[in-house]
C-alpha positions in Angstrom: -0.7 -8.2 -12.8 -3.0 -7.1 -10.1 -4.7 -4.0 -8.9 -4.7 -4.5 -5.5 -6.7 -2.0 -2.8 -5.2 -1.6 0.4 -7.7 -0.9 3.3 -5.4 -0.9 6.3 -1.9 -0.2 6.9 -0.4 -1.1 10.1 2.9 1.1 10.7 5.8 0.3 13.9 8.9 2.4 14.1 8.9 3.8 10.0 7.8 0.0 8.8 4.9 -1.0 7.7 3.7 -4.2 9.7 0.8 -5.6 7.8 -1.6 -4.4 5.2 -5.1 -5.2 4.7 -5.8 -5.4 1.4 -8.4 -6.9 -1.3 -9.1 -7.9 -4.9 -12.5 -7.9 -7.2 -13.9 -10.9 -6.0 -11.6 -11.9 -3.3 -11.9 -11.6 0.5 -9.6 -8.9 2.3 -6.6 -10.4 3.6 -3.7 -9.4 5.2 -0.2 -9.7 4.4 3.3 -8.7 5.2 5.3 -6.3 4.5 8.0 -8.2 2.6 4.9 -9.6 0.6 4.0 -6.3 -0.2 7.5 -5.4 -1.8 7.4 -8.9 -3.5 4.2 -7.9 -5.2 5.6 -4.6 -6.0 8.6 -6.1 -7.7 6.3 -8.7 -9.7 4.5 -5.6 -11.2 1.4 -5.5 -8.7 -0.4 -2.1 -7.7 -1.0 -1.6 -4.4 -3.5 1.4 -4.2 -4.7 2.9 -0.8 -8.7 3.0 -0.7 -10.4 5.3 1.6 -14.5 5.0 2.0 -16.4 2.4 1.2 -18.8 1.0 -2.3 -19.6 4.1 -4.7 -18.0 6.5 -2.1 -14.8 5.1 -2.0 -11.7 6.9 -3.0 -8.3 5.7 -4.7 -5.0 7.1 -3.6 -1.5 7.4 -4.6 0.0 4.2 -5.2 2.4 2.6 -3.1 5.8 2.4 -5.0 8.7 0.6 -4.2 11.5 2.9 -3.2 15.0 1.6 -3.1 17.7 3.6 -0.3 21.3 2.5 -0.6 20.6 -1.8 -0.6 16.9 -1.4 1.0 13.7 -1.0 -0.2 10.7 0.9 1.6 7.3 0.8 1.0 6.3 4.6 0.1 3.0 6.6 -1.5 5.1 9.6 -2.1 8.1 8.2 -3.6 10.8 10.1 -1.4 13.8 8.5 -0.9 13.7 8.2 2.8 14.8 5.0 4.9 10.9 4.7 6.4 7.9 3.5 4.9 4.9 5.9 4.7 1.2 5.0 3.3 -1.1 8.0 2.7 -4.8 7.2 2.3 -6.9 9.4 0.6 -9.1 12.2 2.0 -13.1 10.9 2.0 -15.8 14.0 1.8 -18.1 16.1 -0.3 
């Protein structure tokens, strides 16, 4: 399983459209949202990053929320028909 940093969310009308994200050793890429929830399902964390080398910060991490037959991409776990990805606050 993979800890995976997201860098970038791109959000339309309560869904996520794309996510930049990256892994130790690995360029950023950017992938889908269905990838995203296929990832989740596989065991995967997806962690929103904020800042950047020894001044980054690590989020809640995106979890897979299930409402009636969908699942939504979500950082605080509500069960709400809408994705939502919180990044972390950066300062001193």
């Amino acid at each position: 399983m993979a800890d995976i940093e997201v860098i970038h969310a791109s959000v339309s009308g309560g869904k996520v459209t794309s996510l930049e994200v990256r892994m130790v050793g690995i360029a950023p890429r950017t992938i889908d949202r269905a990838t995203a929830l296929q990832w989740l399902a596989g065991g995967h964390s997806l962690i929103p990053v904020s800042g950047h080398g020894h001044h980054s910060v690590r989020g809640a991490a995106l979890e897979r929320v299930e409402v009636g037959e969908a699942h939504f991409l979500r950082t605080d776990t509500e069960v709400v028909a809408e994705d939502h990805v919180s990044f972390p606050a950066v300062g001193h």
